[in-house]
N, C-alpha and C positions, 0 to 999 in steps of 0.2 A: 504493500500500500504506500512504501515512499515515494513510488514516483506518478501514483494518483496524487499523493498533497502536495507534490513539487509542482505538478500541472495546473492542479487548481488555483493555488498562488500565482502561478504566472498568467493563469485567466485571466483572475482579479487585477493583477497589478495592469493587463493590458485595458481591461475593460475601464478602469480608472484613468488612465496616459489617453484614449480613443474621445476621452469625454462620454462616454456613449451611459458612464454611468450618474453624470450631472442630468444627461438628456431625458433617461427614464423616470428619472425623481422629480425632475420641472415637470416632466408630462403629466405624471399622474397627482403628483401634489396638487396642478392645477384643474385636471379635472374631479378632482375632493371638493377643488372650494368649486367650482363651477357649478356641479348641479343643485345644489341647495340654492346658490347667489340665482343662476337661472330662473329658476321654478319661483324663488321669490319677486322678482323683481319682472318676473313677461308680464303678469296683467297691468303692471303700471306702463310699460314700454306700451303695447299692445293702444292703452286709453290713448296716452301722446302721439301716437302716430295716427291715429283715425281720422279722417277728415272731419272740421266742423259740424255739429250736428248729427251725427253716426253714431249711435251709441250699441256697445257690444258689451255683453255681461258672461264675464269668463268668470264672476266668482272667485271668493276668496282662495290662493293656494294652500294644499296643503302637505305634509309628510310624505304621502303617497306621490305625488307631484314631484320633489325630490328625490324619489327615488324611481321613476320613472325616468327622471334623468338622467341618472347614473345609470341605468341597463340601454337609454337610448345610446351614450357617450362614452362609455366605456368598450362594450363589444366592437364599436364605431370607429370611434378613434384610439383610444388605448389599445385593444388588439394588433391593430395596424400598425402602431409604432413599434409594439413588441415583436411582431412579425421581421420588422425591416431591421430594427439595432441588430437580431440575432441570425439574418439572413447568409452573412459572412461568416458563419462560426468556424467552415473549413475551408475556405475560399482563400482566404488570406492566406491560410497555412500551404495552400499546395500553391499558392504564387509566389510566396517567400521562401520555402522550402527551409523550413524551419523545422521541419517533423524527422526529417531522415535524418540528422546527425542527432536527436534522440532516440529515435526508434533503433540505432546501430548501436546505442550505449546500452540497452537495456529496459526502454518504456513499451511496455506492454500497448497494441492498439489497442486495446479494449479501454486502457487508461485513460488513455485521448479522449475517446468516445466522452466517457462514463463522466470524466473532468470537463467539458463542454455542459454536457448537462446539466449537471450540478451548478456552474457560473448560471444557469440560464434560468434553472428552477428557485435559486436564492435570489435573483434579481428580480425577476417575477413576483416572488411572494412578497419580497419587502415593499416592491414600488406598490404592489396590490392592496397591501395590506394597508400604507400611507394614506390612500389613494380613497378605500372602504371607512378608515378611520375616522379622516376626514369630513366627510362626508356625511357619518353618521352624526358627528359632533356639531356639526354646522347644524342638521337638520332637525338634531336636540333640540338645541338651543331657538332657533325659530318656530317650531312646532313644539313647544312642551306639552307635556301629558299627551300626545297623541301615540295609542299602542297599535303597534302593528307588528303582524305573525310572520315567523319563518323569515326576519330580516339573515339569519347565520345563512341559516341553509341556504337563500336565495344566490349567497357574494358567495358559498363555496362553490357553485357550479358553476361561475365564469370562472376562479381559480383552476378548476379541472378543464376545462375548454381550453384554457389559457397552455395549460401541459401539455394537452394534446397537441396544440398548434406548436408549442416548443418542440417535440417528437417530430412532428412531420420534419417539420425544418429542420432538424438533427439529420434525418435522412435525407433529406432533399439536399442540404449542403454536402453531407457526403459522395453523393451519386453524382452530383455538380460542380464542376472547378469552378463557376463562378455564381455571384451571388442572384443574379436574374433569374437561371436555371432554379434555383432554392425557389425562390418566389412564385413563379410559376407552378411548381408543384403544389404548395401551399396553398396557393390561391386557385389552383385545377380541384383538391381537395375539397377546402372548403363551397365551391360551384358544384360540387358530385352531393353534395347536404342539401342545399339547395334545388335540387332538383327529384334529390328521394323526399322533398318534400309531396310531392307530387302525389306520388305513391302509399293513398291513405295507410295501406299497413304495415309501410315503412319509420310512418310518420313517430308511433311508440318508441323505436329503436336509435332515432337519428339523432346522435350527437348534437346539431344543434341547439338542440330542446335548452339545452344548458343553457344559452343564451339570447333565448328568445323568449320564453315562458316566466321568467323571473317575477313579472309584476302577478301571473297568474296566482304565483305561490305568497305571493305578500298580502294579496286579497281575499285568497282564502277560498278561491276557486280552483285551484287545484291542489291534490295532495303529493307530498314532498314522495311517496311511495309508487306514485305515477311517474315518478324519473329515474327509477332504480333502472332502469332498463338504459337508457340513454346515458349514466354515472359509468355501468357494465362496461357498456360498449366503447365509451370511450377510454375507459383506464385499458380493456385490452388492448386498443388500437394505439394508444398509448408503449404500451407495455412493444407488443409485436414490432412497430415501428422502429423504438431502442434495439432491440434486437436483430429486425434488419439492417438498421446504422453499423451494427460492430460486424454482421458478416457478411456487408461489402467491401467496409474501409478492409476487412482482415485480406480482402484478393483482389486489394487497390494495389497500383504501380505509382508510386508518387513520383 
């Protein structure tokens, strides 16, 4: 395992020098404070911009409104962002060829692999977890005493969407020397959900659910046990994925 934690170190210390880990922490720190500031502040925007005489009653916001926000802007834009910082994870490696006078001393590929991941899984959960914190705090504070169900459950199933989509791109940067090729498959993937939506009895099983259903489950119209099937499927394709990454890189030619 020494030269997993040598790898992972030199993740970190790259991911720090690339900036890429300022970038993730502004992202999503911003959209923390954004959906709560949003949802509060549209029906006044909304009055000011109406023309003279128009009057439109959007009613008062509330909590739900807030967090409506954050499932529009997070899978939105926060996926998107996490998608692109981590779309180079091997890309850079086989244009710098930085791997082959370690992998001649003794670093296991699988090490590689497994140390990718890990940068990618602790970056994810901190900027996530900043980001849900946030959010909730803000939403506290202008919505008091307003209770709402299944707020954990709801932020853990974009965190698992969120893995899944780091998985892909694990592989996709593997199979690809550059970072477009990654993107492409990732974003081929994610367009293959989208279209099993199609497919009413596909619709129980598809990964998406995780991040599209979320206000369902804060409402209280759907139950958190109608998503065991789509949590399933994604931690395997998750799981599979990882496992494809290390036995292609293992009969790569760097």
């Amino acid at each position: 395992m020494t030269g997993y934690g040598a790898f992972v170190k030199k993740e970190f210390m790259e991911f720090y020098r690339s900036h890429k880990l300022l970038i993730i922490l502004a992202v999503f720190l911003l959209l923390g404070m954004m959906n709560p500031l949003t949802a509060k502040i549209t029906p006044q925007l909304v009055e000011n911009f109406m023309p003279e005489g128009m009057i439109v009653n959007l009613g008062e916001p509330t909590a739900l409104d807030s967090w409506m926000q954050f499932y529009k802007n997070v899978p939105q834009l926060g996926l998107v962002v996490l998608v692109i910082l981590f779309s180079g994870m091997m890309s850079q490696e086989y244009s710098k060829g930085t791997l082959i006078n370690m992998l001649t001393k003794g670093l296991a590929r699988r090490s590689v692999i497994l140390s990718k991941l890990t940068v990618a899984l602790v970056m994810w959960t901190a900027a996530y977890v900043i980001c849900t914190g946030i959010s909730w705090a803000y939403t506290a504070y202008f919505w008091k005493g307003e209770i709402l169900h299944d707020l954990f459950s709801a932020a853990v199933l974009v965190w698992i969407y969120g893995i899944l989509l780091l998985a892909v791109g694990l592989f996709g940067s593997v199979l690809c020397k550059n970072a477009y090729g990654n993107l492409l498959i990732t974003g081929g993937f994610v367009g293959v959900q989208f279209l099993l939506n199609i497919i009413p009895d596909a619709i129980k099983y598809n990964p998406l659910a995780l991040v599209s259903r979320n206000m369902e489950l804060i409402e209280g119209s759907l139950k958190f046990e109608e998503l065991l099937f789509p949590i399933a499927v994604s931690a395997g394709l998750a799981i599979a994925f990882v496992i494809a990454a290390c036995a292609v890189f293992n009969r790569k030619t760097l």
